[in-house]
HTML snippet that shows the backbone in 3Dmol.js (N, CA, C, O; Angstrom):
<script src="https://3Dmol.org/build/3Dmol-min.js"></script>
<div id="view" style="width:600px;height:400px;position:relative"></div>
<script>
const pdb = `
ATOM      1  N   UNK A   1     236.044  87.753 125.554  1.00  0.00           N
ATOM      2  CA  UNK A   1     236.960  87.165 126.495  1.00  0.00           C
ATOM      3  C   UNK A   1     236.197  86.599 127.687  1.00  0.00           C
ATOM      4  O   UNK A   1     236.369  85.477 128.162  1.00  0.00           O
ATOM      5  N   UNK A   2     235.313  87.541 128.119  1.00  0.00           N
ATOM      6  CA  UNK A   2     234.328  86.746 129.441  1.00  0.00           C
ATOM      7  C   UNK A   2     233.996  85.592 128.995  1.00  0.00           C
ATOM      8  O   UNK A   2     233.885  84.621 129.743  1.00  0.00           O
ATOM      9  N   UNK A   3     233.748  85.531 127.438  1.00  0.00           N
ATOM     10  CA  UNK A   3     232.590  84.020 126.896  1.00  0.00           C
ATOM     11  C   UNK A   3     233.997  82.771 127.512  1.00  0.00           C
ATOM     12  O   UNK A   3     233.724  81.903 128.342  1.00  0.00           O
ATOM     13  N   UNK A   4     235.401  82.925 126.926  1.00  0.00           N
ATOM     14  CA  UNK A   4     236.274  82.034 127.012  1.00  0.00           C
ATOM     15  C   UNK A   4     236.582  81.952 128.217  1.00  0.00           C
ATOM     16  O   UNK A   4     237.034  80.823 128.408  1.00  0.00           O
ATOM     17  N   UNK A   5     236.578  82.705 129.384  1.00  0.00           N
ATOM     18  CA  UNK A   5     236.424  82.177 130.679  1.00  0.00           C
ATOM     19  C   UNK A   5     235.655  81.643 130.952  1.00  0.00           C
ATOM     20  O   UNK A   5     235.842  80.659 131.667  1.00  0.00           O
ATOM     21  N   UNK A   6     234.488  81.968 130.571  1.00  0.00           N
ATOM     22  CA  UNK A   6     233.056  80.925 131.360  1.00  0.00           C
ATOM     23  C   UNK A   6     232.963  79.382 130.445  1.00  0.00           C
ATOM     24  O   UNK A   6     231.949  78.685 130.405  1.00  0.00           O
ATOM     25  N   UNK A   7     233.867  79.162 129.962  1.00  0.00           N
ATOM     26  CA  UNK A   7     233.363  78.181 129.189  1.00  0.00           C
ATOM     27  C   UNK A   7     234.451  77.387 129.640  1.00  0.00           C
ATOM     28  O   UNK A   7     234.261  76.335 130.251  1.00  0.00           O
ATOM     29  N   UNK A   8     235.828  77.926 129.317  1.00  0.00           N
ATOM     30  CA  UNK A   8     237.134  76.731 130.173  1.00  0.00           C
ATOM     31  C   UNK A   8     237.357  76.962 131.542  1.00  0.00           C
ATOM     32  O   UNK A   8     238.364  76.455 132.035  1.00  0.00           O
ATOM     33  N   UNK A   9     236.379  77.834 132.460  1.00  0.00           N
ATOM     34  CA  UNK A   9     235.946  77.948 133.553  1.00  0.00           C
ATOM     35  C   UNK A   9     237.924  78.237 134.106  1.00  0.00           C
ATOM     36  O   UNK A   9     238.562  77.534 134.890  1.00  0.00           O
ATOM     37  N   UNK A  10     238.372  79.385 133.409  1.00  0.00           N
ATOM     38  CA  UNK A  10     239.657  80.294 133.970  1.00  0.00           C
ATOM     39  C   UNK A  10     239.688  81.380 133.843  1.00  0.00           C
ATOM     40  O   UNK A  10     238.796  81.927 133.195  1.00  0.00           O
ATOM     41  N   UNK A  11     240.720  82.113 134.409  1.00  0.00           N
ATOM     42  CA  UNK A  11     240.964  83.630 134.173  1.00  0.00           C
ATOM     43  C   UNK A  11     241.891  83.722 133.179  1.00  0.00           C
ATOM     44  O   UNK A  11     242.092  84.834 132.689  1.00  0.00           O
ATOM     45  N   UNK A  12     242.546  82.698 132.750  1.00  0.00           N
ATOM     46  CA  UNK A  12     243.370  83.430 131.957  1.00  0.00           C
ATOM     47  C   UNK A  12     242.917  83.092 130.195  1.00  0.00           C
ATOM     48  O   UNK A  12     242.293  82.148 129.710  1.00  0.00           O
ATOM     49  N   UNK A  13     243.452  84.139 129.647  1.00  0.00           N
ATOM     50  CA  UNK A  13     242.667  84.699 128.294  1.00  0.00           C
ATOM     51  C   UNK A  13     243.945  84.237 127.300  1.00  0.00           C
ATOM     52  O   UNK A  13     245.084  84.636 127.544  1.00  0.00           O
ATOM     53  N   UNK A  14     243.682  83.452 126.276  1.00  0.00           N
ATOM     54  CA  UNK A  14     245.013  83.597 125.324  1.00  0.00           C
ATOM     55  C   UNK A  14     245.658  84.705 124.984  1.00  0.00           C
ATOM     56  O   UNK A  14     244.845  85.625 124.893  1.00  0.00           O
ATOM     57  N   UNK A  15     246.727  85.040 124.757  1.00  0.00           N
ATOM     58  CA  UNK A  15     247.557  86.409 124.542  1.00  0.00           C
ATOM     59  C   UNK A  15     247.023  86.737 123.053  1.00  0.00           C
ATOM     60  O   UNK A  15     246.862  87.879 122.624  1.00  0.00           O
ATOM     61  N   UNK A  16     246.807  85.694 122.427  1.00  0.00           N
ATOM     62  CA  UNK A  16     246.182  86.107 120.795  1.00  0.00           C
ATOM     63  C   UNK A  16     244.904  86.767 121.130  1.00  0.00           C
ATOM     64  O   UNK A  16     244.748  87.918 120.722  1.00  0.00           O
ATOM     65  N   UNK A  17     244.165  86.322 121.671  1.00  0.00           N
ATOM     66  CA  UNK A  17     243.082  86.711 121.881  1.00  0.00           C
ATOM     67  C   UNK A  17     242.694  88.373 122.606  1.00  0.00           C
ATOM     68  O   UNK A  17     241.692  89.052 122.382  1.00  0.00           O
ATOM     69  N   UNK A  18     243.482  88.592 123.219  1.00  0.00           N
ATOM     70  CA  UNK A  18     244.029  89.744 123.835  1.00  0.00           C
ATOM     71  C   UNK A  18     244.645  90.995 123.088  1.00  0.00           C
ATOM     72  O   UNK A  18     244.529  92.185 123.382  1.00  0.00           O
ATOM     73  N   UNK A  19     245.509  90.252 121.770  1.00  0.00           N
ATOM     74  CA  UNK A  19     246.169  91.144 121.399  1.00  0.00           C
ATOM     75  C   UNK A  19     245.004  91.349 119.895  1.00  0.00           C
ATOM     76  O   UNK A  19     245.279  92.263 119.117  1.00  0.00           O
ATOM     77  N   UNK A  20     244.037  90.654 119.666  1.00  0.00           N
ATOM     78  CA  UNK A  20     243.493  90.748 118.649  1.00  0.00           C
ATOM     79  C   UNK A  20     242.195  91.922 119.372  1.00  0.00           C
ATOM     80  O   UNK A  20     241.643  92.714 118.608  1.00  0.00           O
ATOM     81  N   UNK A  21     241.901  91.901 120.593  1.00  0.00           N
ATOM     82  CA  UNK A  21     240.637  92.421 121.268  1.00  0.00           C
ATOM     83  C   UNK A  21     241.158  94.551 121.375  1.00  0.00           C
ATOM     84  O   UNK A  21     240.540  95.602 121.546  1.00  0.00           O
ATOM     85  N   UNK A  22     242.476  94.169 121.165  1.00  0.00           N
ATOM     86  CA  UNK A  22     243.340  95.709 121.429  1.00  0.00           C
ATOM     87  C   UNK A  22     243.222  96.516 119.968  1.00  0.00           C
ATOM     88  O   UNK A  22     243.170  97.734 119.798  1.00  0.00           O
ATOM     89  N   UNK A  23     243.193  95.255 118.788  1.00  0.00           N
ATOM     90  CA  UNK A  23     243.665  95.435 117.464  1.00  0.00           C
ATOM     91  C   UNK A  23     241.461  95.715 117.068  1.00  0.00           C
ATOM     92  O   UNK A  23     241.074  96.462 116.169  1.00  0.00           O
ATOM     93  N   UNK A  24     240.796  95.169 117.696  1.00  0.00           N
ATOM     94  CA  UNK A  24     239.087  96.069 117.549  1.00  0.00           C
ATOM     95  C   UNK A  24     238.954  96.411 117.881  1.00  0.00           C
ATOM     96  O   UNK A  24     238.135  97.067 117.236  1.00  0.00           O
ATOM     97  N   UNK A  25     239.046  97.053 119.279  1.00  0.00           N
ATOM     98  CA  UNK A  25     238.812  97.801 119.408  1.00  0.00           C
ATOM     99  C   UNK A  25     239.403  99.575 119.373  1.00  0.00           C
ATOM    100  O   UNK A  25     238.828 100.635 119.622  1.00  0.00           O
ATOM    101  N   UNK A  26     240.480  99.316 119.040  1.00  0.00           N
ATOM    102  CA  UNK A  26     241.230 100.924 117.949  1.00  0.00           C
ATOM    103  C   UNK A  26     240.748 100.548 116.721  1.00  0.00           C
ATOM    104  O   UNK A  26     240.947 101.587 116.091  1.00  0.00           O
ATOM    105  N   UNK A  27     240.222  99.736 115.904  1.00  0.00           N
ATOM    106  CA  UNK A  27     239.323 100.313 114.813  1.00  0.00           C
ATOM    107  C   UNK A  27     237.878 100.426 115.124  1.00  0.00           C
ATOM    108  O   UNK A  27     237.307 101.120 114.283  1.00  0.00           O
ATOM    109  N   UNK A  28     237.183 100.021 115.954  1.00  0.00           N
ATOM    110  CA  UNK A  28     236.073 100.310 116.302  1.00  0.00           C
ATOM    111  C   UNK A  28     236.250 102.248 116.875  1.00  0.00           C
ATOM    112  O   UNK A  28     235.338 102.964 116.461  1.00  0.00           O
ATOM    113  N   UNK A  29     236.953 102.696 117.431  1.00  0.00           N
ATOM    114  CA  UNK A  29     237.191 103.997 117.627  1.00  0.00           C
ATOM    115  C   UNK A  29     237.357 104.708 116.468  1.00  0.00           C
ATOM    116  O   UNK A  29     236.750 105.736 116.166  1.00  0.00           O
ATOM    117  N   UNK A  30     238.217 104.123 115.807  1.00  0.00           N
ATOM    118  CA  UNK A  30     238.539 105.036 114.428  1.00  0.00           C
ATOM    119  C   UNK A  30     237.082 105.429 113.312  1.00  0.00           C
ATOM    120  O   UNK A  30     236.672 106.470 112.798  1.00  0.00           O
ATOM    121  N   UNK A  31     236.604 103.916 113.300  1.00  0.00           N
ATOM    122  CA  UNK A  31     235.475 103.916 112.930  1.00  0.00           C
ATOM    123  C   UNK A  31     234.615 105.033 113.318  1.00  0.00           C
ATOM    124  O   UNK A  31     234.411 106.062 112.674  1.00  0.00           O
ATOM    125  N   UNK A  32     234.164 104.715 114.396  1.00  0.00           N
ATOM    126  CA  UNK A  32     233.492 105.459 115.028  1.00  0.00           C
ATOM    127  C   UNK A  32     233.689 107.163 115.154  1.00  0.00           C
ATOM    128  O   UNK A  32     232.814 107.936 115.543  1.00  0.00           O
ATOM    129  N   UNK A  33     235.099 107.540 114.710  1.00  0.00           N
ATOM    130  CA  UNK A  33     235.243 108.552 114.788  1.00  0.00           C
ATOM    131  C   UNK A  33     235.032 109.367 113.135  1.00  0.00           C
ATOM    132  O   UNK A  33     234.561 110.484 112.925  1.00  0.00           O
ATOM    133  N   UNK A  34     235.455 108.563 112.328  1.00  0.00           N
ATOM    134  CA  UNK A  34     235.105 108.264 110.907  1.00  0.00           C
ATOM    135  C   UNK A  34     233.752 109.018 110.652  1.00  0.00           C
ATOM    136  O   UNK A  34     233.678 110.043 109.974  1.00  0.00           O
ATOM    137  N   UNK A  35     232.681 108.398 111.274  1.00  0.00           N
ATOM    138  CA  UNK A  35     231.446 107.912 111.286  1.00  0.00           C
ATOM    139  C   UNK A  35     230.795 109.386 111.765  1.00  0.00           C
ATOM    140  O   UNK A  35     230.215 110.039 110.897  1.00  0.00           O
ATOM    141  N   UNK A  36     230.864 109.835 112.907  1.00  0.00           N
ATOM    142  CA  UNK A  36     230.679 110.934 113.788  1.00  0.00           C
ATOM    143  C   UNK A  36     230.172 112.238 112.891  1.00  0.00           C
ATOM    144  O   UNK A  36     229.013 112.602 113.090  1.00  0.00           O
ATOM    145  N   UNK A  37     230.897 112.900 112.003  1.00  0.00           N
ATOM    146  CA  UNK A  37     229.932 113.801 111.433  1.00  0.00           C
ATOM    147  C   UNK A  37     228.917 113.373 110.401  1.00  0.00           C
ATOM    148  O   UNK A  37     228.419 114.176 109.611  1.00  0.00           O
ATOM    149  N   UNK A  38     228.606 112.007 110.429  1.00  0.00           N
ATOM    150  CA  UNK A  38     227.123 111.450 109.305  1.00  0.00           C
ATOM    151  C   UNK A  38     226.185 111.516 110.790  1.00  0.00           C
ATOM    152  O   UNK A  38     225.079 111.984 111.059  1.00  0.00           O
ATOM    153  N   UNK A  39     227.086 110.899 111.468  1.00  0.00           N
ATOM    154  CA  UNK A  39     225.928 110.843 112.541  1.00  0.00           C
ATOM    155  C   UNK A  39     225.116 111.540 113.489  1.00  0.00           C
ATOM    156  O   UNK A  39     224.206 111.106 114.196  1.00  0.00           O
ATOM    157  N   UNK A  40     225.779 113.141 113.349  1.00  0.00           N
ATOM    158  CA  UNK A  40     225.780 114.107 113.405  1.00  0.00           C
ATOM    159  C   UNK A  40     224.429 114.790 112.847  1.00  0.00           C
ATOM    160  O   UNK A  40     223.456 115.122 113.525  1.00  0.00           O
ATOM    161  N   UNK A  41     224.581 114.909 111.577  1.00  0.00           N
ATOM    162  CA  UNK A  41     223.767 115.254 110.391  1.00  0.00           C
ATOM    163  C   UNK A  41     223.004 114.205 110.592  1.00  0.00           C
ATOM    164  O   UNK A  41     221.982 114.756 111.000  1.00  0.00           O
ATOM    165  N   UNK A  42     222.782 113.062 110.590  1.00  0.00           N
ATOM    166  CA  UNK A  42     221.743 112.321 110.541  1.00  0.00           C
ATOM    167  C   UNK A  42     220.418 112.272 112.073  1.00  0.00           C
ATOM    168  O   UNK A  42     219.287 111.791 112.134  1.00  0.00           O
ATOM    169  N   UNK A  43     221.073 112.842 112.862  1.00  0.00           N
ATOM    170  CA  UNK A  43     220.461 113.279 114.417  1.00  0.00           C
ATOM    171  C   UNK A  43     219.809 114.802 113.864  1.00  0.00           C
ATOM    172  O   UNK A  43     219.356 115.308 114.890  1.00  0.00           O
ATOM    173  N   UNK A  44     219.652 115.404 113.131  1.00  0.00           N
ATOM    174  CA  UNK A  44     219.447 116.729 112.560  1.00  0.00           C
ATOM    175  C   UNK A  44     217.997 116.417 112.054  1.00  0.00           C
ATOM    176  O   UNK A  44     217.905 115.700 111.058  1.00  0.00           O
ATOM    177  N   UNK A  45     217.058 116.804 112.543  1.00  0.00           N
ATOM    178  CA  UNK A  45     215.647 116.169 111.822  1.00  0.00           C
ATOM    179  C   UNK A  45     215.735 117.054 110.498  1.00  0.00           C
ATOM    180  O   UNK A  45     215.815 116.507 109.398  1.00  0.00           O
ATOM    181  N   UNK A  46     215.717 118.543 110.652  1.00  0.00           N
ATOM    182  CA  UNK A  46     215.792 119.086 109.563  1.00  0.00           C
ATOM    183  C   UNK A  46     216.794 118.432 108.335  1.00  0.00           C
ATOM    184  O   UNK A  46     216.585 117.933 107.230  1.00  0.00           O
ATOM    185  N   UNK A  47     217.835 118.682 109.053  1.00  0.00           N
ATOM    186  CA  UNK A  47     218.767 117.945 107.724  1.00  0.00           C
ATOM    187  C   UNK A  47     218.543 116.946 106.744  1.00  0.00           C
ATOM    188  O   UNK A  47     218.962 116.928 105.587  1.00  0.00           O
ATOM    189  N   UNK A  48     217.392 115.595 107.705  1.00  0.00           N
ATOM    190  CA  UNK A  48     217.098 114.596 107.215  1.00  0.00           C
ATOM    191  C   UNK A  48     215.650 114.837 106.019  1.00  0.00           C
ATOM    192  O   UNK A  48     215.408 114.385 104.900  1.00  0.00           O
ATOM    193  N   UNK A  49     215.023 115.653 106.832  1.00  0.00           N
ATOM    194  CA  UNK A  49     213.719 116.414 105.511  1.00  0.00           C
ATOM    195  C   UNK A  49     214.681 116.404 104.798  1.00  0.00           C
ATOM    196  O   UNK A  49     214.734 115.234 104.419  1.00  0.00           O
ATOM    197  N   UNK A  50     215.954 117.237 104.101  1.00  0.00           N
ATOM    198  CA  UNK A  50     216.361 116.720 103.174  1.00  0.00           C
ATOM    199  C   UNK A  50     216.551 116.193 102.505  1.00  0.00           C
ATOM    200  O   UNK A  50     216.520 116.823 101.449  1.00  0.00           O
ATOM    201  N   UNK A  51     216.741 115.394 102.410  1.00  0.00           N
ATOM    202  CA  UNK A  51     217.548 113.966 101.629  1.00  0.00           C
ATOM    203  C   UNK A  51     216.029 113.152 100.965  1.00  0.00           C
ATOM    204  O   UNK A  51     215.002 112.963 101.616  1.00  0.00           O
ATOM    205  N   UNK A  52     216.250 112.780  99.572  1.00  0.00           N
ATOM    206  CA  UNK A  52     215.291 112.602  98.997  1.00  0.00           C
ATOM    207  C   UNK A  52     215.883 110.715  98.429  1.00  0.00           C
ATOM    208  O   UNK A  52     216.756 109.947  98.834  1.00  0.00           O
ATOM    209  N   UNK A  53     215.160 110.675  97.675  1.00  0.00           N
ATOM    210  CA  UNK A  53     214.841 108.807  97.474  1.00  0.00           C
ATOM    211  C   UNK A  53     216.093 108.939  96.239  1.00  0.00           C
ATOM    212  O   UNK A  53     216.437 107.778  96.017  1.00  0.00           O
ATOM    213  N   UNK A  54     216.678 109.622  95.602  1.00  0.00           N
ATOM    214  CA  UNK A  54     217.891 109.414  94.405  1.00  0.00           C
ATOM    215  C   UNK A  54     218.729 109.664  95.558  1.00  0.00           C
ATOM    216  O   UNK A  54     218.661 110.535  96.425  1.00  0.00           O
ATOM    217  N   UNK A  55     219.810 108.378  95.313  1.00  0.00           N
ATOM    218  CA  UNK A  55     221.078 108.046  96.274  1.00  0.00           C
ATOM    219  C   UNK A  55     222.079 108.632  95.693  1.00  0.00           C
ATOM    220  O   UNK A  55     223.141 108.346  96.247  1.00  0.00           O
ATOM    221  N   UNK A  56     222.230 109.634  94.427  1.00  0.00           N
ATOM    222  CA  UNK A  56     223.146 110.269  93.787  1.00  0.00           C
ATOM    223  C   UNK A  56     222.807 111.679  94.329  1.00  0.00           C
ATOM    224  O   UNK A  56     223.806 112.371  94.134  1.00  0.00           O
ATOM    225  N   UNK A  57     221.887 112.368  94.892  1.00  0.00           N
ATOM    226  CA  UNK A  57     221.892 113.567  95.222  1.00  0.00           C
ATOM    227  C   UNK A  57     221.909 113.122  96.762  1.00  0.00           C
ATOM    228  O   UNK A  57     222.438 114.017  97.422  1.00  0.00           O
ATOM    229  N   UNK A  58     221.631 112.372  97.311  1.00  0.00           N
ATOM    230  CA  UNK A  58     221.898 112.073  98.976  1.00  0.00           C
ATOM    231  C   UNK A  58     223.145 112.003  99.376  1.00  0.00           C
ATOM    232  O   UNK A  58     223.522 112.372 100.489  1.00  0.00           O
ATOM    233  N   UNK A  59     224.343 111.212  97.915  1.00  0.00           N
ATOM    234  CA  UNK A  59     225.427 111.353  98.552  1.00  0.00           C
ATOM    235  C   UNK A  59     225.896 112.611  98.032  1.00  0.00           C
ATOM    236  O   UNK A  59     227.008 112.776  98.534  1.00  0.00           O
ATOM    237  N   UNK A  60     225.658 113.440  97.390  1.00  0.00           N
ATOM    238  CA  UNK A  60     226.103 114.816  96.963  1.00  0.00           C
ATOM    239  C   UNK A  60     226.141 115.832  98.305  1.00  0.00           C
ATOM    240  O   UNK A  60     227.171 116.308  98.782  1.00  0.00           O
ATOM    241  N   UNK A  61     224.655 116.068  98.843  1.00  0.00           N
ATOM    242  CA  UNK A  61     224.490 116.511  99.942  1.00  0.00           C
ATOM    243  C   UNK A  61     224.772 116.185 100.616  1.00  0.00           C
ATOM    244  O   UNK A  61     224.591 117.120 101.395  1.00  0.00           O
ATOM    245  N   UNK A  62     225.276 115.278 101.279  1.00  0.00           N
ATOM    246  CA  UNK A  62     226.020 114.631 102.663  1.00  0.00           C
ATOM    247  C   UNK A  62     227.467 114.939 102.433  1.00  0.00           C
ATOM    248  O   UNK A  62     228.201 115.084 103.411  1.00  0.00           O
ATOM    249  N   UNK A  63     228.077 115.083 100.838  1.00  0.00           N
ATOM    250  CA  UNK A  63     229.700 115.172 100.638  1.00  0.00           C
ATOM    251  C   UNK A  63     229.477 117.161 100.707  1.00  0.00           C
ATOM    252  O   UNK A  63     230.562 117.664 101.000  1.00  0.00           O
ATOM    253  N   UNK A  64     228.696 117.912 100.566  1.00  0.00           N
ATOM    254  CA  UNK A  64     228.794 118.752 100.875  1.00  0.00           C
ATOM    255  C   UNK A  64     228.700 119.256 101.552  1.00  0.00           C
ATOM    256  O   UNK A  64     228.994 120.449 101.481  1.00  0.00           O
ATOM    257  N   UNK A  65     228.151 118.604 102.853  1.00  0.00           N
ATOM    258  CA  UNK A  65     227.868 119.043 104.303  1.00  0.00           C
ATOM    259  C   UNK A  65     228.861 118.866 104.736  1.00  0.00           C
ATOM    260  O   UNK A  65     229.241 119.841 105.384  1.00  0.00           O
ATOM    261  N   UNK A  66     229.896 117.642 104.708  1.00  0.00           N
ATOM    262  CA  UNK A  66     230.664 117.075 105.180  1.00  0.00           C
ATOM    263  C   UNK A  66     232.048 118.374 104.453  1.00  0.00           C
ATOM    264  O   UNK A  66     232.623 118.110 103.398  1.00  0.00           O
ATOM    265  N   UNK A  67     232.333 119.597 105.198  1.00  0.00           N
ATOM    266  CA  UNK A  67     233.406 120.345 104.803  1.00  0.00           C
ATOM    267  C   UNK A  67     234.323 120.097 105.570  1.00  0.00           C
ATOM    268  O   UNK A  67     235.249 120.880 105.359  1.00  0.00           O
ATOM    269  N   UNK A  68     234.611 119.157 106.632  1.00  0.00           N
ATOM    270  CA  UNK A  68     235.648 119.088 107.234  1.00  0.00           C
ATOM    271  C   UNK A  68     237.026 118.412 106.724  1.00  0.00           C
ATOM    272  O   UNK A  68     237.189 117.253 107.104  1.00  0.00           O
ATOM    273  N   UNK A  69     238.139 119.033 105.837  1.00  0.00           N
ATOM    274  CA  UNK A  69     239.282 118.422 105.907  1.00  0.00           C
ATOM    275  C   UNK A  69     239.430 116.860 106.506  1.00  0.00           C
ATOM    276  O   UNK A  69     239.538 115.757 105.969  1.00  0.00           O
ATOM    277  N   UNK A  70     239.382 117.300 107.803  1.00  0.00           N
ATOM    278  CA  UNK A  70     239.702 115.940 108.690  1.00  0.00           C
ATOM    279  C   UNK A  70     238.858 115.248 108.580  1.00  0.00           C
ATOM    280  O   UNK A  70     239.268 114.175 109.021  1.00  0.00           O
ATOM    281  N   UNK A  71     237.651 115.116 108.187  1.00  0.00           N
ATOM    282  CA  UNK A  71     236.702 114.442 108.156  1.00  0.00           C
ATOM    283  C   UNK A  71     236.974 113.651 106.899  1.00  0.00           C
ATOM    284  O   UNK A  71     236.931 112.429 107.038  1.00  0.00           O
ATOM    285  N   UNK A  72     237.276 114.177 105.565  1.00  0.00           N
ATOM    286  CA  UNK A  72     237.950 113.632 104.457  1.00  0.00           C
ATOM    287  C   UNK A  72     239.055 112.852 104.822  1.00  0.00           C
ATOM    288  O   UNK A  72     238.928 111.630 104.748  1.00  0.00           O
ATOM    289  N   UNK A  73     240.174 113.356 105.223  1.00  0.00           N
ATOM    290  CA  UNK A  73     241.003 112.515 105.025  1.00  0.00           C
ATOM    291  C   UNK A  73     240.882 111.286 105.927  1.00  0.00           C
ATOM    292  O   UNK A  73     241.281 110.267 105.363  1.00  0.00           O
ATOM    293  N   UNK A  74     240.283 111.041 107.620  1.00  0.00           N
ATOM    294  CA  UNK A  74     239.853 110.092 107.916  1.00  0.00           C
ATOM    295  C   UNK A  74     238.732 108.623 106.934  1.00  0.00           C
ATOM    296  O   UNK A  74     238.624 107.397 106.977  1.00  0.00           O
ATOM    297  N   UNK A  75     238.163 109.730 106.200  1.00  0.00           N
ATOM    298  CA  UNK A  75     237.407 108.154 105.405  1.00  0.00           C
ATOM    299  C   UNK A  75     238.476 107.846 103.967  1.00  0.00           C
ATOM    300  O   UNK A  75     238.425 106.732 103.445  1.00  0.00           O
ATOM    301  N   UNK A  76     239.133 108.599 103.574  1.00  0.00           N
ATOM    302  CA  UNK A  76     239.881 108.462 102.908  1.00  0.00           C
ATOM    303  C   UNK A  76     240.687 107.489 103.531  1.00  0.00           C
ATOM    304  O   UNK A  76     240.898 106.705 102.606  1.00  0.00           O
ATOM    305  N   UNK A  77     241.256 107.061 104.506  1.00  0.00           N
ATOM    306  CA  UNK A  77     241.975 106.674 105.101  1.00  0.00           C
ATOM    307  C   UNK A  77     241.313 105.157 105.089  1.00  0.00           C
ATOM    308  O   UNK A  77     241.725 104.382 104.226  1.00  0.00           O
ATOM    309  N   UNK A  78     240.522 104.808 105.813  1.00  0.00           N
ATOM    310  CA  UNK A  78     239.658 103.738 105.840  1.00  0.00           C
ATOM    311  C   UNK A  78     239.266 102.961 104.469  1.00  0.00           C
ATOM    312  O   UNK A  78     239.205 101.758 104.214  1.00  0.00           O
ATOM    313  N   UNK A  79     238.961 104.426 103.480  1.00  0.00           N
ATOM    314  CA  UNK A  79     238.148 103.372 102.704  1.00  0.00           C
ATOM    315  C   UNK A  79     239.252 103.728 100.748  1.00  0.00           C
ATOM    316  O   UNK A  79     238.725 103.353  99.700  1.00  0.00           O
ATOM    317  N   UNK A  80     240.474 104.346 100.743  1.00  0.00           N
ATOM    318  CA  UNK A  80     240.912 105.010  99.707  1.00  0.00           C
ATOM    319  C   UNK A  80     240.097 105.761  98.783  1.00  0.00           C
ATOM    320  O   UNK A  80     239.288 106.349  99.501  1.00  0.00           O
ATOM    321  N   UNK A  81     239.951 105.956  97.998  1.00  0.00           N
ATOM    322  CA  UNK A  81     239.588 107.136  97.128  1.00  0.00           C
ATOM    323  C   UNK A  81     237.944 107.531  97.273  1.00  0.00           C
ATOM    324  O   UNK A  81     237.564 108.574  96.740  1.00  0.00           O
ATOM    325  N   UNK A  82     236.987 106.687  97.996  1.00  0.00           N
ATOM    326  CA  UNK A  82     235.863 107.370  97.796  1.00  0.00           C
ATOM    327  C   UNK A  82     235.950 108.219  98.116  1.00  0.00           C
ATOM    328  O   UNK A  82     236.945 108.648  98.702  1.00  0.00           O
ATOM    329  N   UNK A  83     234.588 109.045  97.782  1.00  0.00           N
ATOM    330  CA  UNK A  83     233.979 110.242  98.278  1.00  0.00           C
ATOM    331  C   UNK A  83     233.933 110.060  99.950  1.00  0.00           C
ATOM    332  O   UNK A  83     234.114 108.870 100.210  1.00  0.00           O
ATOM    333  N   UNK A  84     233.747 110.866 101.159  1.00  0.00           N
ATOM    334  CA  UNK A  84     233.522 110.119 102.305  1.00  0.00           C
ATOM    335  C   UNK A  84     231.915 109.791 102.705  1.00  0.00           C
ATOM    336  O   UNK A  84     231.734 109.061 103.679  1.00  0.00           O
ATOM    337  N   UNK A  85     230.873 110.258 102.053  1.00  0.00           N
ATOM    338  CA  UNK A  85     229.752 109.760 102.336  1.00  0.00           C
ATOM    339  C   UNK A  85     229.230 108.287 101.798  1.00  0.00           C
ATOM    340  O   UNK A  85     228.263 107.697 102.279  1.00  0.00           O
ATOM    341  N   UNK A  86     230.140 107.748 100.590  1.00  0.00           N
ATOM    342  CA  UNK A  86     229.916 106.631  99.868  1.00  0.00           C
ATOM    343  C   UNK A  86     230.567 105.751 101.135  1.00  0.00           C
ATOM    344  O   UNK A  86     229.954 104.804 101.630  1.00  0.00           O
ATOM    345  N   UNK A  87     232.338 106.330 101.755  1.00  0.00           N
ATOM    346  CA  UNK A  87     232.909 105.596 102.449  1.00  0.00           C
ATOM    347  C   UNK A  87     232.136 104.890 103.460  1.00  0.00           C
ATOM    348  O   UNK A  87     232.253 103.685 103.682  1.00  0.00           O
ATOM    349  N   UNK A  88     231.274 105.746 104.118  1.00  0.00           N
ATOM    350  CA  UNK A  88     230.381 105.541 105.046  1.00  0.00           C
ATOM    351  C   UNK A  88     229.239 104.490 104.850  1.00  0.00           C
ATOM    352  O   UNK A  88     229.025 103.617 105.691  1.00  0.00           O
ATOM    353  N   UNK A  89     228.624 104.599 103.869  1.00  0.00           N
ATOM    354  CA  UNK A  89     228.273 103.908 103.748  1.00  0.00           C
ATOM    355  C   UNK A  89     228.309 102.477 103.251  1.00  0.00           C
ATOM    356  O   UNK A  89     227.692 101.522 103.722  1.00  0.00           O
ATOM    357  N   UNK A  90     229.306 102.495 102.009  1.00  0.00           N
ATOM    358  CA  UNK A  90     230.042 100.775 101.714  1.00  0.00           C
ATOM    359  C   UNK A  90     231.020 100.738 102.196  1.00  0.00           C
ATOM    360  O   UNK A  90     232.052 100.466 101.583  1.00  0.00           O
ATOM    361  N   UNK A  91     230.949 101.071 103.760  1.00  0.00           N
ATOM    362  CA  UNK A  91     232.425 100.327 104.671  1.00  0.00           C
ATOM    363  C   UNK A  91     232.262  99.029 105.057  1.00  0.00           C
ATOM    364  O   UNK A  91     233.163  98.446 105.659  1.00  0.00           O
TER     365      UNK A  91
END
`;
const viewer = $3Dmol.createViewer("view");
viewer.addModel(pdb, "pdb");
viewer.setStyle({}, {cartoon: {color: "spectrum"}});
viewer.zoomTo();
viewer.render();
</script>
């Protein structure tokens, strides 16, 4: 929105534009909240010694770390039936 003021040199912002900036940023939160226990585990140096070069046991271990209910049904939510560590990653 700053870019479209400085450019038609006004304050005022289209209402589309406004109502689309409300509509990213509540999925950028959701996301982000989605996201929060990989990122979690991935701030974990130990945790990360883990995880080895086969992407079938990386997402095994990350779906088993990941025991939170809510944590499931949030990527469930986002992404339907994956696993939530796949979600995470092909979002």
């Amino acid at each position: 929105m700053d870019i479209h003021k400085s450019l038609y040199h006004t304050e005022d912002v289209p209402q589309d534009m406004v109502n689309r900036r409300v509509e990213v940023v509540a999925r950028l939160k959701s996301l982000e909240e989605a996201a929060a226990p990989l990122v979690t585990f991935l701030q974990n140096p130990s945790a990360v010694q883990e995880l080895r070069a086969e992407k079938q046991y990386n997402l095994q271990m990350l779906n088993d770390h990941s025991q939170s209910l809510e944590f499931r049904k949030r990527c469930a939510a986002h992404s339907g039936p994956l696993q939530p560590a796949n979600a995470l990653f092909f979002h």
